[in-house]
N, C-alpha and C positions, 0 to 999 in steps of 0.2 A: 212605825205603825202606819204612817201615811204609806209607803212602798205598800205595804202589804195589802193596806185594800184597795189601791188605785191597782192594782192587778190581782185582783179577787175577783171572781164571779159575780162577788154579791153589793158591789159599789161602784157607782159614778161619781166625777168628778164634777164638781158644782163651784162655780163662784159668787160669792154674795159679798157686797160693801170692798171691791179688790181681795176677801181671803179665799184662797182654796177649803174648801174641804168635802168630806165624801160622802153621799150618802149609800144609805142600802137599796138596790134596783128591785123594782116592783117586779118585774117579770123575769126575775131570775131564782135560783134557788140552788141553796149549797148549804154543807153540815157546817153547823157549829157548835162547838166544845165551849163548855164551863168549865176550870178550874175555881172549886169552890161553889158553894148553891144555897150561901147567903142571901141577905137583902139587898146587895148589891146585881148579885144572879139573877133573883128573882124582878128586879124591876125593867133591868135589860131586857131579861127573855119575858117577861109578860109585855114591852112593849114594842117588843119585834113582833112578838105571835100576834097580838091585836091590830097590828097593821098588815098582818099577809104576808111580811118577809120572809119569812121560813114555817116552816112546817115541822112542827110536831117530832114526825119520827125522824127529822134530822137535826134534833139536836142531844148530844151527848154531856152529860152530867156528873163530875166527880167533885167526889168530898171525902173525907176520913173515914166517915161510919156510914150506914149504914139510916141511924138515929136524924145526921143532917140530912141525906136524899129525900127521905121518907115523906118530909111537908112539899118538897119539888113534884115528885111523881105523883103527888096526891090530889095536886094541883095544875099539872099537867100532865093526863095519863098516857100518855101517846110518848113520852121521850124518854131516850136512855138514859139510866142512871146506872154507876160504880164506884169502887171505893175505889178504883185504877188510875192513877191520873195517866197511864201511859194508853189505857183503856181510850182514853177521850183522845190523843193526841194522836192515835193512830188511825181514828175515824173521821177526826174534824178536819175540815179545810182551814177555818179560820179558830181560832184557840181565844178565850176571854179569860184573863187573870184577875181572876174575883175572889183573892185573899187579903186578910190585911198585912198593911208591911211588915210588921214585926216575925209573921209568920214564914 
């Protein structure tokens, strides 16, 4: 995971107390894909979008039904939603696995 966003459009590398880690760059912008649009979904992408990281129509949304999207898009009406998880993977740049593990 660290690979992937230390060469993402949408992260820089930060050190604090000697750890690496990444955050998301203000003045940048790229899609991001949900896998699943749970509470786990929804608290990432509500506190991406309320800091300005991304925008709206690029972020892409899958879940099973239809029934799950439904409170996502209703709540953020500017973002893709589908029941495709290949839908999201073939739009995002960066992919969030927002299942639980059993699943």
């Amino acid at each position: 995971i660290c690979d992937l966003y230390s060469q993402s459009i949408l992260a820089e590398s930060k050190t604090c107390l000697g750890k690496e880690f990444f955050v998301m760059s203000s003045d940048t912008q790229g899609t991001l894909g949900f896998i699943g649009c749970g509470q786990m979904a929804m608290a990432i992408l509500e506190g991406l979008l309320s800091q300005n990281k991304v925008e709206q129509q690029n972020v892409w949304v899958a879940a099973p039904s239809r029934r799950n999207t439904d409170g996502m898009s209703q709540k953020f009406p500017g973002i893709n939603v589908t029941t495709n998880n290949s839908e999201v993977v073939a739009h995002a740049r960066i992919i969030f696995m927002c299942v639980k593990p059993h699943i």
